[in-house]
Structure formats: structure tokens, C-alpha cells
Backbone of each chain as ProteinMPNN parsed JSONL, in Angstrom:
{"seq_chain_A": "XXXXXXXXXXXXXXXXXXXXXXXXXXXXXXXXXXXXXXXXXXXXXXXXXXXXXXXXXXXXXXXXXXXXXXXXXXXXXXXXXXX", "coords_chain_A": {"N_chain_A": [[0.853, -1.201, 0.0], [0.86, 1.713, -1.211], [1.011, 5.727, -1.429], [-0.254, 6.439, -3.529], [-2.275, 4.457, -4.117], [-3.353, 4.827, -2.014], [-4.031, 7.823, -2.233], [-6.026, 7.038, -4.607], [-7.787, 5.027, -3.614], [-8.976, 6.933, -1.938], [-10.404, 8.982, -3.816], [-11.682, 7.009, -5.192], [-14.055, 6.728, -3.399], [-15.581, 8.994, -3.658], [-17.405, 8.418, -5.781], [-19.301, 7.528, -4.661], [-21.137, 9.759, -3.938], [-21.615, 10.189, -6.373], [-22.846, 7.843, -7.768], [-25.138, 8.583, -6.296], [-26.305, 10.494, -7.549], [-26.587, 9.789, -9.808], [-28.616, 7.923, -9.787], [-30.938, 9.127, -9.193], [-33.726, 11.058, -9.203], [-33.945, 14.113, -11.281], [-33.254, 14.125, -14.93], [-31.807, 16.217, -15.605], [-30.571, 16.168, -13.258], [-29.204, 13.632, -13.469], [-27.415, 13.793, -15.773], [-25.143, 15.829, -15.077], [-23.917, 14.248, -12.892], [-23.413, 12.44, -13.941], [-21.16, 13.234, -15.429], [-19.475, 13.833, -13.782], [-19.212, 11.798, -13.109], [-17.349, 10.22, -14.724], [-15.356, 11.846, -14.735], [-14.343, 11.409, -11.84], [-13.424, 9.137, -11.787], [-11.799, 9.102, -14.125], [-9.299, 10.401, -13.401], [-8.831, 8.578, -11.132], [-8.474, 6.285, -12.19], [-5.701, 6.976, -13.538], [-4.552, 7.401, -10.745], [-4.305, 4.841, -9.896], [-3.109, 3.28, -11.467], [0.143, 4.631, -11.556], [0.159, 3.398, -8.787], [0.085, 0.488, -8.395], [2.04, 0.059, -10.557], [1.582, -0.343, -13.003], [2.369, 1.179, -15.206], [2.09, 1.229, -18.835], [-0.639, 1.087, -18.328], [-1.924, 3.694, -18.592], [-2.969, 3.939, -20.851], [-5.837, 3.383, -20.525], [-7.229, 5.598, -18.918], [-6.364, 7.554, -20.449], [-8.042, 6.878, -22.768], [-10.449, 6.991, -21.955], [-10.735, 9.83, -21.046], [-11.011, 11.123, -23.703], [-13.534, 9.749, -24.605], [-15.139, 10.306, -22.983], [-15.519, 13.198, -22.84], [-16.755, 13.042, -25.771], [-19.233, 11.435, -24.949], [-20.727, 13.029, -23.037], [-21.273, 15.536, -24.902], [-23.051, 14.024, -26.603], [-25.275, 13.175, -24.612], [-25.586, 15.506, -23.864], [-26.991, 16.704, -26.019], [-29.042, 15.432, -26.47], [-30.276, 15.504, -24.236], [-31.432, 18.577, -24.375], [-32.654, 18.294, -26.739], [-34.447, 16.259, -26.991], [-35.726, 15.249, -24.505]], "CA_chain_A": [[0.0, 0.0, 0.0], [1.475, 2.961, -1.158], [0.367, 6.843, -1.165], [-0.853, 6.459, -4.7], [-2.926, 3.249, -4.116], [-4.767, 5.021, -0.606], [-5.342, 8.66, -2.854], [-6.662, 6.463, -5.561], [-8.932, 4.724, -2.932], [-10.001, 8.085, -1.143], [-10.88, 9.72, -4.482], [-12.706, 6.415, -6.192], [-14.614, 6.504, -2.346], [-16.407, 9.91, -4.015], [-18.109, 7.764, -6.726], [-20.984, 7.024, -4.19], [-22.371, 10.608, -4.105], [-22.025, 10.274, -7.914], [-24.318, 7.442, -8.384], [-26.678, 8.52, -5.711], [-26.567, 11.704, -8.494], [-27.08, 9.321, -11.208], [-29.464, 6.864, -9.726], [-31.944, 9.077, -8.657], [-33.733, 12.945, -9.314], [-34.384, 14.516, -12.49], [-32.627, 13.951, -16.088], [-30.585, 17.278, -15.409], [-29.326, 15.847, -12.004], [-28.173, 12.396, -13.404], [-26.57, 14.086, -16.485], [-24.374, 16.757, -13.979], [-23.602, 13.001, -11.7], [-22.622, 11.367, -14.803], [-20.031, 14.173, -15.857], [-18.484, 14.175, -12.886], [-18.447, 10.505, -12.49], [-16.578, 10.041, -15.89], [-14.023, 12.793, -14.113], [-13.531, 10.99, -10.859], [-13.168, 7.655, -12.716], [-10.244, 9.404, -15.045], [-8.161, 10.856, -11.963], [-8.7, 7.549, -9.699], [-7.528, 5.136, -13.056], [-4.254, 7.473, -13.44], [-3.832, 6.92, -9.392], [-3.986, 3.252, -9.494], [-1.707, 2.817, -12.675], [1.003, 5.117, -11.322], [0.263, 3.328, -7.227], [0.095, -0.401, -8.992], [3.301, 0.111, -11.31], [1.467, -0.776, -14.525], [2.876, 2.062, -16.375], [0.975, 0.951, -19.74], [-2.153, 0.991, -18.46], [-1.746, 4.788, -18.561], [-3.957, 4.319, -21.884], [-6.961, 3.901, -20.386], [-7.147, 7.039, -18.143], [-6.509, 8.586, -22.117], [-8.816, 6.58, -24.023], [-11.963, 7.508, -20.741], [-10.797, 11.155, -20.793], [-11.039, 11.876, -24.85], [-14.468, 9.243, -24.927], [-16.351, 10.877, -22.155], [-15.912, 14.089, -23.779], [-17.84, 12.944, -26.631], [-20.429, 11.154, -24.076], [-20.877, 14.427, -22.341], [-21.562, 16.134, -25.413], [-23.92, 13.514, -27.095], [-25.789, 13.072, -23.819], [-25.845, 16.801, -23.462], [-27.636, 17.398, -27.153], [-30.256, 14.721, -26.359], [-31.505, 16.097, -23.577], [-31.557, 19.322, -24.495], [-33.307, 18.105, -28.024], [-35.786, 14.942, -27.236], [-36.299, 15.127, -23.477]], "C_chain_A": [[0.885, 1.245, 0.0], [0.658, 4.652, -1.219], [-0.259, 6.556, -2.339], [-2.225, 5.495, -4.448], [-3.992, 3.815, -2.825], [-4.88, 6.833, -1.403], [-6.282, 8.188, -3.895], [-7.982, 6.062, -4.708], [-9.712, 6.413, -2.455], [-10.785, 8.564, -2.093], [-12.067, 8.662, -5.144], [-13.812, 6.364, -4.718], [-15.832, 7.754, -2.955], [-17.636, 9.474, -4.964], [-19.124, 7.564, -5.88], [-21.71, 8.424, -4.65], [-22.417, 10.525, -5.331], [-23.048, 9.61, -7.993], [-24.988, 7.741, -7.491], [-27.323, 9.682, -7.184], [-27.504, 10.828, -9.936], [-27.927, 8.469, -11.421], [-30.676, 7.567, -9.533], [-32.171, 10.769, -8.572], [-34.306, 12.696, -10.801], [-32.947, 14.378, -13.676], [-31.117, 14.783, -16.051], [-29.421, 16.621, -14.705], [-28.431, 14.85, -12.23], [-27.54, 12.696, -14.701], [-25.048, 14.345, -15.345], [-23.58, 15.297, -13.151], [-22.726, 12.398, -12.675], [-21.121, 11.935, -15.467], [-18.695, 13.781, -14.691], [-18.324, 12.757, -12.391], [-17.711, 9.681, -13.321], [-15.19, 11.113, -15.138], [-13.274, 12.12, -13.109], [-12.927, 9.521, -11.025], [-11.609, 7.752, -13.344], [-9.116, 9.642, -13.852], [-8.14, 9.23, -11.247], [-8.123, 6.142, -10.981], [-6.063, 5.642, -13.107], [-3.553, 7.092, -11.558], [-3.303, 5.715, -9.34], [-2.831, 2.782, -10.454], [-0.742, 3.008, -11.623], [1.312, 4.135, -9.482], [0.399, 1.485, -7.879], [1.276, -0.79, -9.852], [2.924, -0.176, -12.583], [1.383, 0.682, -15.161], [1.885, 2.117, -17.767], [-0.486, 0.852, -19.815], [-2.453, 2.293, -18.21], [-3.104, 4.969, -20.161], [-5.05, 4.725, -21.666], [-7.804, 4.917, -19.824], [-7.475, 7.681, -19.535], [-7.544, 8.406, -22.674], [-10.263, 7.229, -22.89], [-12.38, 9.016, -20.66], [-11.297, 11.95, -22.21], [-13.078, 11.274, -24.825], [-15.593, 9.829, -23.973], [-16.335, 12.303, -22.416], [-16.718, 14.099, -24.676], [-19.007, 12.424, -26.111], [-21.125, 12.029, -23.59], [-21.871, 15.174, -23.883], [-22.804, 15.342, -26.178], [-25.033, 13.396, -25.9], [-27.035, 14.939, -23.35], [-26.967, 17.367, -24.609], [-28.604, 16.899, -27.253], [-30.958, 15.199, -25.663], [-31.887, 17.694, -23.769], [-32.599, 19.398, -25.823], [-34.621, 17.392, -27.87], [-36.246, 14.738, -25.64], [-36.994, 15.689, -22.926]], "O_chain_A": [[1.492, 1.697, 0.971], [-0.544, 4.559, -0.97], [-1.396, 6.286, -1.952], [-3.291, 6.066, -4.677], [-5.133, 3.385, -2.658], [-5.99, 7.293, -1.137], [-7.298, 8.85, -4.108], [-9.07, 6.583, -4.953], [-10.856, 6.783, -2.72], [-11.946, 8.746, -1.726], [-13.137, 9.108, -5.557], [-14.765, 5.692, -5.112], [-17.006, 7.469, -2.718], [-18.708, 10.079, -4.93], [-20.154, 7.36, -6.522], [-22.622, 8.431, -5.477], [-23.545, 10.851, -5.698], [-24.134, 10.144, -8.214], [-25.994, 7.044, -7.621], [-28.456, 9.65, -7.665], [-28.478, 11.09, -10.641], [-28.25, 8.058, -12.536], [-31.674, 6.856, -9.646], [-31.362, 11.591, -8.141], [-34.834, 11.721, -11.336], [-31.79, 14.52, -13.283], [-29.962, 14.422, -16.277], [-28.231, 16.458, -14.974], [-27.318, 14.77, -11.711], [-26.886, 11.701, -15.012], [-24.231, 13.513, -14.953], [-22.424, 15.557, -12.817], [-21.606, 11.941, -12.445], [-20.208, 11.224, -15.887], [-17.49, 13.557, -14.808], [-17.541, 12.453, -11.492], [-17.369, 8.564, -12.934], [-14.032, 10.714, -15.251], [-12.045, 12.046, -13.125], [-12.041, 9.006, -10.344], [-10.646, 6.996, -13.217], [-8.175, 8.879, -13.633], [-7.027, 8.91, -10.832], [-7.455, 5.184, -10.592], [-5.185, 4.853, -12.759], [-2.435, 6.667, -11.267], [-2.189, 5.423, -8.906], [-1.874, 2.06, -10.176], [-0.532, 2.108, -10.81], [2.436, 4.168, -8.982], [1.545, 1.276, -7.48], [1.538, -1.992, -9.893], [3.829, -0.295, -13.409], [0.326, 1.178, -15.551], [0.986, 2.956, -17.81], [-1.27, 0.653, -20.743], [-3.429, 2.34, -17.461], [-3.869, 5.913, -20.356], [-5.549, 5.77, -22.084], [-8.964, 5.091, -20.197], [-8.552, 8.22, -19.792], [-8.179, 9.35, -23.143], [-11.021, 8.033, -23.434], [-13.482, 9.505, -20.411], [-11.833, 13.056, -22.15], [-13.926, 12.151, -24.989], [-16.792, 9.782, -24.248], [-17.443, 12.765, -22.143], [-17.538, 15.017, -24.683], [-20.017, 12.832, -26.685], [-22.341, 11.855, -23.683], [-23.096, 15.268, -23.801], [-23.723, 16.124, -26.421], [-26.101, 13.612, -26.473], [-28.144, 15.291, -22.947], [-27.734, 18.282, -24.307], [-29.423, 17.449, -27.989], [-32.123, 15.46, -25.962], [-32.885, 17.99, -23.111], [-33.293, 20.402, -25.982], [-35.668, 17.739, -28.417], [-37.22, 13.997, -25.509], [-37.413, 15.268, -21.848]]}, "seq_chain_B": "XXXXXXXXXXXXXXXXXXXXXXXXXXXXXXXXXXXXXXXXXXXXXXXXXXXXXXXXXXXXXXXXXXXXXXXXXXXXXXXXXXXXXXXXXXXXXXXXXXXXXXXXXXXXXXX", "coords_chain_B": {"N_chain_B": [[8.303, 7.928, -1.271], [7.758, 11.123, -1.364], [7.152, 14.154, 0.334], [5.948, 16.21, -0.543], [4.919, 15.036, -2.43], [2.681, 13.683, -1.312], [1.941, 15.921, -0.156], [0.822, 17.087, -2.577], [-1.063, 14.891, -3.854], [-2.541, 14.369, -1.491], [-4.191, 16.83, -2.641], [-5.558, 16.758, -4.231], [-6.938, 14.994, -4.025], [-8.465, 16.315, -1.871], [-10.041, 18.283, -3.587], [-10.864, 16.601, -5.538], [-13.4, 15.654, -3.682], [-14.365, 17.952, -2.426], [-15.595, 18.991, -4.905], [-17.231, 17.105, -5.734], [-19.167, 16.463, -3.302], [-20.146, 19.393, -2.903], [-21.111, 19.545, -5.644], [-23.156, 17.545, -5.046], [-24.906, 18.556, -2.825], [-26.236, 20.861, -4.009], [-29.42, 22.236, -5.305], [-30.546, 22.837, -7.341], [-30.089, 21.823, -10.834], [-28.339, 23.501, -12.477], [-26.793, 24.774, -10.877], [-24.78, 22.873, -9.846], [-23.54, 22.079, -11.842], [-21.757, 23.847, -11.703], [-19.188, 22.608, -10.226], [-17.941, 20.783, -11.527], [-15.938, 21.676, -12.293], [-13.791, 21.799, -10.345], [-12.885, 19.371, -10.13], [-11.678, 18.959, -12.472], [-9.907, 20.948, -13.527], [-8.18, 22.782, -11.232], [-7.434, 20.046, -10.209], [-6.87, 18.465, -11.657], [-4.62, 19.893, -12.789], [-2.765, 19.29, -10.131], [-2.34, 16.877, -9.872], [-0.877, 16.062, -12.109], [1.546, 17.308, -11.587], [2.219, 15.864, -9.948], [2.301, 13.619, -10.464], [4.673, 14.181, -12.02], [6.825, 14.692, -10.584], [7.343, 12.428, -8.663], [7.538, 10.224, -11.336], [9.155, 11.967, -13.03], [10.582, 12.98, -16.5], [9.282, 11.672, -17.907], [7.545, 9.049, -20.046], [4.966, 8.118, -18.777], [4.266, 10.837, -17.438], [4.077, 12.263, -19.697], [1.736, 11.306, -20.496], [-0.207, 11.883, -18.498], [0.036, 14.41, -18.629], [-1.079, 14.542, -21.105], [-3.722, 14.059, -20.329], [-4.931, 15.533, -18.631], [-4.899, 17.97, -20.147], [-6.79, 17.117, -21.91], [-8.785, 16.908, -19.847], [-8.886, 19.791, -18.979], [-9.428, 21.144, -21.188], [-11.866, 19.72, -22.266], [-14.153, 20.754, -20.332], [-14.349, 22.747, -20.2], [-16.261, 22.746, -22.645], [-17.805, 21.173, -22.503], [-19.161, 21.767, -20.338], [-20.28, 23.923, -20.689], [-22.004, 23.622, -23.164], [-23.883, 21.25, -21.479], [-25.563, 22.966, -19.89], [-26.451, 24.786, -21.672], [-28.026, 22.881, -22.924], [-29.792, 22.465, -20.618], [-31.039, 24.998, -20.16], [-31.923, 25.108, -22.814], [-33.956, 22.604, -22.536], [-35.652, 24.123, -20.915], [-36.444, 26.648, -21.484], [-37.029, 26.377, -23.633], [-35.459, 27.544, -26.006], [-32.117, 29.228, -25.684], [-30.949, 31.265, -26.61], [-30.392, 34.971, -25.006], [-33.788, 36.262, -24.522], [-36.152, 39.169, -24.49], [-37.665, 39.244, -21.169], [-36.946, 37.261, -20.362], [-35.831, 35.871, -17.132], [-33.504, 37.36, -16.31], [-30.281, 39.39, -16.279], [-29.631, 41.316, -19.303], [-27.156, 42.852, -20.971], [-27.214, 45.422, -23.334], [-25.569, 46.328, -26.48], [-26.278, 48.961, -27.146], [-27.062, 50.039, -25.12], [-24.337, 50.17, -23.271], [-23.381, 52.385, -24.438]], "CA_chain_B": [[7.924, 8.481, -0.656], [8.031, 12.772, -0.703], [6.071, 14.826, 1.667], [5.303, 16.92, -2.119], [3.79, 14.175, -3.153], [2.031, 13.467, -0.26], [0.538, 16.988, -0.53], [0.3, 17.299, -4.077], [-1.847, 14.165, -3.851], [-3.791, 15.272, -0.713], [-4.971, 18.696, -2.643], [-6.413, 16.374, -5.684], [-8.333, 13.596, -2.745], [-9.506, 17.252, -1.095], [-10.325, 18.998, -4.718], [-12.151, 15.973, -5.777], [-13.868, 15.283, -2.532], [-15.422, 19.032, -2.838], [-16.64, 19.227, -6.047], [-18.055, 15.62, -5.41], [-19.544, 17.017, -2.231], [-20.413, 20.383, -3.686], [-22.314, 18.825, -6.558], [-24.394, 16.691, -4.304], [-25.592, 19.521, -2.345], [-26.752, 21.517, -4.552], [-30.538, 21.427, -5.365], [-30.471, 23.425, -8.754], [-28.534, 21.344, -11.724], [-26.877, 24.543, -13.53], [-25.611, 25.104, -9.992], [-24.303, 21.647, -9.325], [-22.893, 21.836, -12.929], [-20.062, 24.705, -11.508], [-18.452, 22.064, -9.447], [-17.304, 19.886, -12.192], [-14.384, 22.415, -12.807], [-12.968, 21.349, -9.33], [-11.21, 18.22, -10.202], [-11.055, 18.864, -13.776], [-8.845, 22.026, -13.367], [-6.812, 22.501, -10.396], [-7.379, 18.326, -9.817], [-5.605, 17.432, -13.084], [-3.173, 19.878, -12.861], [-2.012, 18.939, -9.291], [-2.153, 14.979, -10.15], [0.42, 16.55, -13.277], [2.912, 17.933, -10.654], [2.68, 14.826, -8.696], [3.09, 12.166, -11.661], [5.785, 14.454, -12.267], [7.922, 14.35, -9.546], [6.962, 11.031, -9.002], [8.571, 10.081, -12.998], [9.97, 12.71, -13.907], [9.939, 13.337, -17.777], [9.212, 9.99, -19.004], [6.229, 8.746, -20.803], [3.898, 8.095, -17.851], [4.045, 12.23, -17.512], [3.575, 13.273, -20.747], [0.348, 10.412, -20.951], [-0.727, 12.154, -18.114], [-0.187, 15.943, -18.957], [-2.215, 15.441, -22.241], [-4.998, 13.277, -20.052], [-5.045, 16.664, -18.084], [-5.192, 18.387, -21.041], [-7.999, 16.944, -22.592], [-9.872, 17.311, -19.071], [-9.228, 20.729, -19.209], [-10.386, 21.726, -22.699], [-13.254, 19.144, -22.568], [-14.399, 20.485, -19.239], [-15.466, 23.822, -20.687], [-17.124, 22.907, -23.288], [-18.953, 20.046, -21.732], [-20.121, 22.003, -19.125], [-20.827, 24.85, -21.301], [-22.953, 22.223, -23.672], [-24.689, 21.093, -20.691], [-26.087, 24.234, -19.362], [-27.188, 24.992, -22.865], [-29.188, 21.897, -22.822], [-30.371, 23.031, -19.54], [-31.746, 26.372, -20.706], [-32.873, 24.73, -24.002], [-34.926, 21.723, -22.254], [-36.275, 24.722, -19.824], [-37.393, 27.761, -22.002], [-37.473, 26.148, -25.722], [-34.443, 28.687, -26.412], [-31.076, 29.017, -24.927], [-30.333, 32.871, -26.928], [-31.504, 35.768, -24.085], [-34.528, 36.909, -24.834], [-36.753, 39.98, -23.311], [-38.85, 38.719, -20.403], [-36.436, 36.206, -19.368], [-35.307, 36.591, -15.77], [-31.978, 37.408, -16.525], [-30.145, 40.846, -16.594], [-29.438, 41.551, -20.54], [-26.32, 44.065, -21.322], [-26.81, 45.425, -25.059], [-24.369, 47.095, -26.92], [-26.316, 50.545, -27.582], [-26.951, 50.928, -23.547], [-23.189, 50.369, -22.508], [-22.576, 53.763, -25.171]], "C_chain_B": [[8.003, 10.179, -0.496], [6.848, 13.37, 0.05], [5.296, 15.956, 0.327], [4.399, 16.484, -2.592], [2.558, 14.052, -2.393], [1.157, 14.461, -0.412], [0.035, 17.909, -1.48], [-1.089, 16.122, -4.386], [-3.387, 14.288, -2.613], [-4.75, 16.025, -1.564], [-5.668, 17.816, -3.748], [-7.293, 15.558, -4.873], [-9.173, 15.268, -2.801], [-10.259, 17.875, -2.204], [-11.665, 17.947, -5.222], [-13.036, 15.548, -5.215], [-14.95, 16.987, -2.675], [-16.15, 19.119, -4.01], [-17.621, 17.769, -5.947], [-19.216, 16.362, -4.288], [-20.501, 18.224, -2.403], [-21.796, 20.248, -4.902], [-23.624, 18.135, -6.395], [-25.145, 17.653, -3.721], [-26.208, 19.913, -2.757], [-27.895, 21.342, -5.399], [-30.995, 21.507, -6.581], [-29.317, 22.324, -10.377], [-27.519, 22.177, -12.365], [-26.155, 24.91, -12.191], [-24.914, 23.818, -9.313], [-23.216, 21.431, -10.142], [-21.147, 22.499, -12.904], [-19.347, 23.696, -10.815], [-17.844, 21.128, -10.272], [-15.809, 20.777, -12.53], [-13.129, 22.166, -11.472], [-11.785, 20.143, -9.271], [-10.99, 18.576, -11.751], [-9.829, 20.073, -14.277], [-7.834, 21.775, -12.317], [-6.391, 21.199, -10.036], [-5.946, 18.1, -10.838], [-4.725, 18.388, -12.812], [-2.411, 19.417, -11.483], [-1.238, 17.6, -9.679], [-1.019, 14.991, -11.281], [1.485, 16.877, -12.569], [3.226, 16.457, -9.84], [3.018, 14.349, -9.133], [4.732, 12.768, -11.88], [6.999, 14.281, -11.509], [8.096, 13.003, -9.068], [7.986, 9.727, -10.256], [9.195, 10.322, -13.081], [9.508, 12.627, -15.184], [10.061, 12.398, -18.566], [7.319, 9.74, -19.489], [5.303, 8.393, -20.245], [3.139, 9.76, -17.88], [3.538, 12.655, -18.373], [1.869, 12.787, -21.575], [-0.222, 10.892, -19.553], [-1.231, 13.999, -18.083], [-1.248, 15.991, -20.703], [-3.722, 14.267, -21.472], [-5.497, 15.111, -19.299], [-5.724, 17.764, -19.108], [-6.22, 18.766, -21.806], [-9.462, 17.325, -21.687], [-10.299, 18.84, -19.333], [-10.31, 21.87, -20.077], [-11.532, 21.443, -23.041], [-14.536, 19.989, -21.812], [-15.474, 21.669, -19.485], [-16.629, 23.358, -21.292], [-18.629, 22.048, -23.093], [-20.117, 20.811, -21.102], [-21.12, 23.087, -20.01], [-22.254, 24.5, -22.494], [-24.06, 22.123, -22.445], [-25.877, 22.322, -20.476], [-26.806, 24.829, -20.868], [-28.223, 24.698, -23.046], [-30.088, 22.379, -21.939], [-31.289, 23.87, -19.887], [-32.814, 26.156, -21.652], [-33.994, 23.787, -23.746], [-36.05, 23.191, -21.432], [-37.339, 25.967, -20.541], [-37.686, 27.442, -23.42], [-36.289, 26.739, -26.063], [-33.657, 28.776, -25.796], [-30.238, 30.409, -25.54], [-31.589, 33.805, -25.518], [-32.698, 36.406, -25.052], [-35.291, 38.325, -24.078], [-37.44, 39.301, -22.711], [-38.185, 37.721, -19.724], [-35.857, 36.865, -18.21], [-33.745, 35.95, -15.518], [-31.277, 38.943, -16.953], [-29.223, 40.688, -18.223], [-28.812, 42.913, -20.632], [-26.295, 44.188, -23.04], [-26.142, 46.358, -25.507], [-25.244, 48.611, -26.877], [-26.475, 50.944, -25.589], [-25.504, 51.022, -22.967], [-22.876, 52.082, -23.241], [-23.264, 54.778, -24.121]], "O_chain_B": [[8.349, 10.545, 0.627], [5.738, 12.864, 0.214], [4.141, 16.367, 0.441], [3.377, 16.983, -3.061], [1.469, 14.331, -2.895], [-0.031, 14.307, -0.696], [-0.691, 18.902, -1.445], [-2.031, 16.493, -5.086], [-4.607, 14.29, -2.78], [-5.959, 15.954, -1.347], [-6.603, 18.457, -4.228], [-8.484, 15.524, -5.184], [-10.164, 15.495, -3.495], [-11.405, 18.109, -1.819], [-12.866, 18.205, -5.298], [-13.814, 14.913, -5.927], [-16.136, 16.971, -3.003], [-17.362, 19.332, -3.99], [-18.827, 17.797, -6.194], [-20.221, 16.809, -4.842], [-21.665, 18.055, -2.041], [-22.943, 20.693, -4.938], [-24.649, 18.072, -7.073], [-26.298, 17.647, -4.153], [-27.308, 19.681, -2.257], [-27.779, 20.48, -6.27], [-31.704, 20.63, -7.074], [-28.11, 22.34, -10.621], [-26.37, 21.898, -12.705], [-25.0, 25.329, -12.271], [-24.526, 23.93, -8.15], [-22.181, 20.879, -9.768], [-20.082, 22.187, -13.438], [-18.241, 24.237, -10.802], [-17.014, 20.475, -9.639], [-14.785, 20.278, -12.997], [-11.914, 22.313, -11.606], [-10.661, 19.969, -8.801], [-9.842, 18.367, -12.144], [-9.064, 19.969, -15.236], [-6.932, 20.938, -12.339], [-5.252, 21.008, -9.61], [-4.76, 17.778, -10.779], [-3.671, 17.849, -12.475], [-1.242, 19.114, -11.722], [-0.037, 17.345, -9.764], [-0.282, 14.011, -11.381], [2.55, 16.643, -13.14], [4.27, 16.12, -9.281], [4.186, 14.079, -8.854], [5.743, 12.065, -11.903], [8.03, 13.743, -11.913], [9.229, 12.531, -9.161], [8.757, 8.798, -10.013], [10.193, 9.62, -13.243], [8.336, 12.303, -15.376], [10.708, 12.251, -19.602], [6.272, 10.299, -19.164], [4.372, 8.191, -21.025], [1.971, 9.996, -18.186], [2.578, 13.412, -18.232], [1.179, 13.287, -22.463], [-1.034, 10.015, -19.256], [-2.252, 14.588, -17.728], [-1.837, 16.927, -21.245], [-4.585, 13.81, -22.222], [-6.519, 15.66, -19.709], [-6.818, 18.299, -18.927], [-6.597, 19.851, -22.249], [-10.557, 17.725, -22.085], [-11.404, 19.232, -19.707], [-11.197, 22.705, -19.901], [-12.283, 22.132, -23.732], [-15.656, 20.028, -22.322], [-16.677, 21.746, -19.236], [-17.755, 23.438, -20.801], [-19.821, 22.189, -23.365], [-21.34, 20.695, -21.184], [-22.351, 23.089, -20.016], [-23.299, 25.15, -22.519], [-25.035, 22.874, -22.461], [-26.976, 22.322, -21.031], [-27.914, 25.353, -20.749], [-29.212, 25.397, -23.264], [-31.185, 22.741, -22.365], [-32.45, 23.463, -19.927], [-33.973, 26.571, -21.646], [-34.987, 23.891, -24.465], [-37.269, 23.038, -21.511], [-38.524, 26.182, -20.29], [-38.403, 28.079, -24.192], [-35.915, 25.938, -26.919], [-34.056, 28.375, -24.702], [-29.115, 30.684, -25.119], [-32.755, 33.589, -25.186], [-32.488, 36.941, -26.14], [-34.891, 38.502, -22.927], [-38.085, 38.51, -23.399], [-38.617, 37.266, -18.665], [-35.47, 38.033, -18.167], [-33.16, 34.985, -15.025], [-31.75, 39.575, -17.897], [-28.219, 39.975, -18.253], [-29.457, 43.949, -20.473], [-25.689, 43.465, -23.831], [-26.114, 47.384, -24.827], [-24.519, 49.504, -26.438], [-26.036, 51.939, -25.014], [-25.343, 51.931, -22.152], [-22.209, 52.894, -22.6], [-23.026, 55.984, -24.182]]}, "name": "protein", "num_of_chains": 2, "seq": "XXXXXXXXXXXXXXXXXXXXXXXXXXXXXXXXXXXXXXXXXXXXXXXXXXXXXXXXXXXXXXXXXXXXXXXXXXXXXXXXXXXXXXXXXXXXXXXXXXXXXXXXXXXXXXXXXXXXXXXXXXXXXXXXXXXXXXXXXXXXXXXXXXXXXXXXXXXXXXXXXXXXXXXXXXXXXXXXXXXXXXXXXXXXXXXXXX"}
């Protein structure tokens, strides 16, 4: 257990108020939950790589951070369009 | 082990722990929506100072300064997107109009 491996835990520990955000409320609220639980997801995969030593698995932090950008934005034009 | 790291990594737990926190609170969604800039700004760049010192300038760093990166740049527009939606699910329209309750600065009153 190193420092990386217990901020990784403290920060993926935030993911609850996310899904309470995303389980439950109005369309708005579980968009706003889902943003920010694609954010704390990206930060807490870069912790565990770097606290874990798998170096290479540095991708997926990349590939979560460019793809939930476009999630965000397709998510964002639906409800603003058909909901 | 550095004590840098230690509280370069702290300030990104406490950063993303508020806007987490922050977000939940709040009963409005366009005001829940300001708290996503908490880890996606000062978060990523701390977690960039830490990988760094951490590495140094090897290829972990520079796959984490453009993950930062992308938060950054996304973070606007996301949010800015969002809140659009927001407006647009809420009044039909998301340009100010008169009558909305919102203060409207137009160019001939600033002269």
C-alpha cells in the first residue's frame, strides 16, 4: 500500500455521491452526476496505474478522458433536443 | 515516498472530494454543474505535478499531462454544452430573450 494506491482509494470513495446523483432525481441531475463521475473515474484510473506500477495501463485514463468528452456532449444534445 | 507528493496528492483527494460534495448539495442542476471544474482544473493539474515528480519526464508524464489536457479543454465545453441543454430543455431557447429573468447588457446601452 502505497500513497498512490490510498489517494486512488479516497478519491474512487467519491463515486458514491455520484451514483446517488445518477441513480436518482431529475434527467438534469443524473446528467451533472454522470459528468463528474466520468471525471472521478479518469483521476482515480491514473492513481492506481502510477500506485500499482502498470505504467501501460496509462492508456486507459486517455482513451476515458477523450471518450467521455464525446459522451458528455452527445448526452448533453439529447436532452436538451428529445427530453 | 516525498512529503510533495504526499501533498500534491492530498490537494487532488480534497479537490475531488469538494466538487463531489459540492455537486451533491446543490438542489439546482446549472448550480451543481459549476463544481465539475474542481477536479477537472486545479485536480488534473495537481495529479500533473505529482506524476511528475513522481517520474519525472518519461512517458507516464507526458500520458498524463495530455490526459489533463484533454480534461481541461473538454471540461469547458462540456459544461458549457450542458447548461445549454439546460436552458434549451427549460425555455425552448437558450439565446436571451426579453422577459427572461436574466439581466441583458446590449451594446447601444453600454454607449
Amino acid at each position: 500500500m502505497n500513497i498512490w494506491l490510498a489517494a486512488a482509494g479516497c478519491v474512487s470513495a467519491a463515486l458514491i455521491p455520484c451514483a446517488d446523483m445518477c441513480l436518482r432525481g431529475t434527467a438534469e441531475r443524473r446528467l451533472v452526476g454522470l459528468e463528474m463521475t466520468s471525471l472521478i473515474v479518469t483521476i482515480s484510473l491514473v492513481l492506481f496505474t502510477i500506485g500499482f506500477g502498470r505504467l501501460p495501463l496509462m492508456d486507459l485514463p486517455l482513451a476515458l478522458a477523450l471518450m467521455s468528452f464525446g459522451g458528455g456532449l452527445v448526452f448533453a444534445r439529447f436532452l436538451g433536443k428529445h427530453l | 515516498m516525498s512529503v510533495l507528493q504526499v501533498v500534491l496528492l492530498g490537494g487532488v483527494v480534497l479537490l475531488c472530494w469538494l466538487g463531489v460534495i459540492g455537486m451533491w448539495m446543490m438542489k439546482e442542476p446549472m448550480q451543481a454543474l459549476h463544481y465539475l471544474s474542481l477536479p477537472a482544473t486545479a485536480g488534473a493539474i495537481l495529479l500533473t505535478i505529482a506524476v511528475l515528480t513522481s517520474q519525472g519526464l518519461r512517458q507516464p508524464f507526458w500520458k498524463v499531462l495530455l490526459i489533463a489536457s484533454i480534461l481541461l479543454a473538454s471540461n469547458s465545453v462540456v459544461t458549457h454544452a450542458t447548461g445549454r441543454a439546460f436552458r434549451t430543455k427549460m425555455l425552448g431557447h437558450w439565446e436571451p430573450l426579453d422577459g427572461d429573468p436574466m439581466e441583458i447588457a446590449r451594446e447601444e446601452e453600454k454607449k
